[in-house]
C-alpha positions in Angstrom: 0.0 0.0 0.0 2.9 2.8 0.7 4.6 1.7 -2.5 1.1 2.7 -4.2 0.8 5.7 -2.6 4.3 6.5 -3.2 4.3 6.2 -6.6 0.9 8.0 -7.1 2.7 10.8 -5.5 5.6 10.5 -7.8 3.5 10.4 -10.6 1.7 13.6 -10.0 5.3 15.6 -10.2 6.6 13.6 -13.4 3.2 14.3 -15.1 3.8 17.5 -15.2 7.1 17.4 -17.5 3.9 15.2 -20.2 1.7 17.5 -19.6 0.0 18.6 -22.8 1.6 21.8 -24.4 -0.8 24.5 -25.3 0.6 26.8 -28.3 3.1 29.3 -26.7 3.0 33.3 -27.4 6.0 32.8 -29.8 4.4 29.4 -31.3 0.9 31.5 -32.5 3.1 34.6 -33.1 5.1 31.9 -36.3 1.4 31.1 -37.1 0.3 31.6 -40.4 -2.3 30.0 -42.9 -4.6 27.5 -41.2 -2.7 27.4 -38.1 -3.6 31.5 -37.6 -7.1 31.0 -38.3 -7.7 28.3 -36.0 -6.4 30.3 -33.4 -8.5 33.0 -34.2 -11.6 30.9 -34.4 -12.0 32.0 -38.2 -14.2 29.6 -39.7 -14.9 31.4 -42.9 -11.0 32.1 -43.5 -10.4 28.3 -42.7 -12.9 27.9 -45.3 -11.3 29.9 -48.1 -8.3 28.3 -47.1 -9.3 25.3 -47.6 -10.9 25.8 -51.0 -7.6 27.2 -52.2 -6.1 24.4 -51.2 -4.3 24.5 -47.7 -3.8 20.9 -46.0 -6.2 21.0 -43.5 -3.6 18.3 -41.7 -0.3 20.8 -41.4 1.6 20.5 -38.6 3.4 23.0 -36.5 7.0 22.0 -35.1 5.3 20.8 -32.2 3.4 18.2 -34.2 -0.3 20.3 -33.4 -2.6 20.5 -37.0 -5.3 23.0 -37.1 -7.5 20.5 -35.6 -5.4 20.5 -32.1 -5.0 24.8 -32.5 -8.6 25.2 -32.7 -9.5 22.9 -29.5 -6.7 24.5 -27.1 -8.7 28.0 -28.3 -11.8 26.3 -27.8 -13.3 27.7 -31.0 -16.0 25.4 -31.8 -16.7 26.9 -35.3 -12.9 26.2 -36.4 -13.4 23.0 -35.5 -16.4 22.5 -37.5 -14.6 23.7 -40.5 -12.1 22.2 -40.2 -13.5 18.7 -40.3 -15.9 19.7 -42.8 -12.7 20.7 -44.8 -11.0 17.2 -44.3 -9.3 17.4 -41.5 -8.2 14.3 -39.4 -10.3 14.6 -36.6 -8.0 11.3 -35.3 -4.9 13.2 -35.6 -2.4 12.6 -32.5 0.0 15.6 -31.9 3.5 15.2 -31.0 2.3 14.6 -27.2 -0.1 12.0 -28.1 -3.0 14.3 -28.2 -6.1 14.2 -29.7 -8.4 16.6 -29.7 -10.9 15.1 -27.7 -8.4 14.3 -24.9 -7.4 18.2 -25.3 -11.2 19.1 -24.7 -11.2 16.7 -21.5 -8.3 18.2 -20.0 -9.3 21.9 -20.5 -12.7 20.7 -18.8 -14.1 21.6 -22.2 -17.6 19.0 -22.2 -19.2 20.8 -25.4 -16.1 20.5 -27.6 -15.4 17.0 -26.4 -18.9 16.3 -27.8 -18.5 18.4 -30.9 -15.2 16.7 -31.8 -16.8 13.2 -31.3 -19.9 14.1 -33.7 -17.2 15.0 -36.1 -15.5 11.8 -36.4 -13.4 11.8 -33.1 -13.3 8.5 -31.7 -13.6 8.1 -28.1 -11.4 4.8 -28.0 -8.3 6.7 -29.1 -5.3 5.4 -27.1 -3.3 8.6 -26.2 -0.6 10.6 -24.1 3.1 8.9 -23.2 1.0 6.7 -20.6 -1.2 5.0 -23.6 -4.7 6.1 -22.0 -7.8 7.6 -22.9 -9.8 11.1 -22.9 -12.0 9.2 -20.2 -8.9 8.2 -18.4 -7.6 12.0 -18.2 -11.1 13.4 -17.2 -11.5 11.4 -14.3 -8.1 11.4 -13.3 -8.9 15.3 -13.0 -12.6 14.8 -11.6 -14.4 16.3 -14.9 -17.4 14.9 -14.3 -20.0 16.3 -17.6 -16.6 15.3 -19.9 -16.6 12.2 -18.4 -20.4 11.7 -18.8 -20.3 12.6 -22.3 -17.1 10.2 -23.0 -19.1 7.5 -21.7 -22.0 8.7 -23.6 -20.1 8.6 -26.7 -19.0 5.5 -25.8 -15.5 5.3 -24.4 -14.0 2.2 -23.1 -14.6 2.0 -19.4 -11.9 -0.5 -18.2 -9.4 0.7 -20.5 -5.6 0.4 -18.3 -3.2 2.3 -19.2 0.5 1.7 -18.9 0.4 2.3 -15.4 -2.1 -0.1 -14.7 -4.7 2.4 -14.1 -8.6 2.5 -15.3 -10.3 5.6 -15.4 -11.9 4.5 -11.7 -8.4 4.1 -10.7 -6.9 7.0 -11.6 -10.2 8.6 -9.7 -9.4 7.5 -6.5 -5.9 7.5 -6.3 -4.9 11.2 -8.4 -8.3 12.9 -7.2 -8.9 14.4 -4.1 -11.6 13.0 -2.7 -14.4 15.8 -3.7 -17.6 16.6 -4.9 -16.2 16.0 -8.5 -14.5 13.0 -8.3 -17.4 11.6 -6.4 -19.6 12.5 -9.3 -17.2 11.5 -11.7 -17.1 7.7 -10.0 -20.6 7.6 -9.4 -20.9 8.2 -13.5 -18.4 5.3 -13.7 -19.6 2.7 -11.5 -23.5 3.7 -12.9 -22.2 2.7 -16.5 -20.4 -0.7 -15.6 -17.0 0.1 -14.8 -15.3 -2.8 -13.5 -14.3 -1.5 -9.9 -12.6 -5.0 -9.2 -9.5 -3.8 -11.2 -7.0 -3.8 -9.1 -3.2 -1.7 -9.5 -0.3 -3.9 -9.9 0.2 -4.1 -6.3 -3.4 -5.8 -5.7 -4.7 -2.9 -4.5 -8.4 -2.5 -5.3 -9.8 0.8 -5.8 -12.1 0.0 -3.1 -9.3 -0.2 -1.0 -7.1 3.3 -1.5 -10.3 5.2 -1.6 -10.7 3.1 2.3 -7.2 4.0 3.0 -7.8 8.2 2.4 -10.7 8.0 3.8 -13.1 9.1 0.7 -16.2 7.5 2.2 -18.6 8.9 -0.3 -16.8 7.0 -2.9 -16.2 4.0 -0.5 -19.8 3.7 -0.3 -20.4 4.2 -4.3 -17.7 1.2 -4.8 -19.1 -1.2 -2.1 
């Protein structure tokens, strides 16, 4: 048990060196083209763009197309336009990003459901620790993202390289809160498996015991 809780605290320092990388001043200040108008949530100049012939799948030196510029903006109309102009709505950025993981982590519920309507796929493995947009929201207690992920139909019992579900990473990277109550209660509700256990044996059951979460204790009993 104090190996698990050990390395959950190590974890939350390393994360933060793959963390995702929104475009910096000096990144949207080189932007041109597509890139620019995704930024600026120009649909219509993405449009004409487009039409002209612009790849609608560019990449920045950070790996980022239009698609991924558009959903760190949150500018729901680029995003439109872009997939309506062929964009890869799948595309993975040089984190292993999609959009719809970008949309989770920016607590962003209407564009992860947006991107998903547009061909996103919910199942997308993604980031350095090969897990999911459901994975990432309820590792940060998202709870509308992570009912719309489900909605959309995200795999539940997913584990990533860690050996973490989504429930997992709920209890043990959460804080015990109204959120990540919610956000298990969404879980458990849709047929998470809550018998997966870490790579210790450790149940999620039993680290949400040992901090004491009783709300979710009682949602996972």
């Amino acid at each position: 048990m104090l190996r698990s809780l050990v390395f959950s605290a190590s974890l939350v320092l390393f994360g933060a060196a793959h963390a995702q990388t929104a475009p910096s001043r000096s990144d949207v200040a080189s932007y041109d083209g597509l890139h620019r108008a995704a930024h600026e949530g120009q649909a219509g100049e993405i449009a004409r763009l487009v039409a002209a012939g612009a790849d609608p799948n560019v990449r920045d030196p950070a790996g980022r197309t239009p698609a991924h510029v558009a959903a760190f903006a949150s500018h729901d109309n680029a995003l439109t336009a872009l997939a309506q102009g062929g964009a890869d709505m799948n595309a993975l950025e040089d984190g292993v990003y999609d959009v719809v993981t970008i949309a989770a982590v920016a607590d962003d519920p209407g564009m992860v459901s947006l991107a998903m309507s547009l061909g996103n796929k919910a199942d997308l493995i993604t980031s350095v620790y090969e897990g999911t947009a459901l994975i990432a929201a309820a590792h940060l207690g998202h709870a509308e993202v992570v009912a719309r992920l489900v909605a959309g139909g995200a795999p539940l019992d997913h584990i990533n390289n860690l050996g973490w579900t989504a429930v997992m990473e709920a209890v043990v990277l959460g804080n015990g809160g109204a959120d990540h109550v919610r956000t298990v209660q969404i879980l458990v509700e849709a047929g998470a498996d809550t018998s997966l256990s870490d790579r210790d044996g450790v149940t999620p059951l039993q680290h949400a015991r040992s901090r004491g979460y009783a709300e979710i204790v009682s949602l996972l009993e």
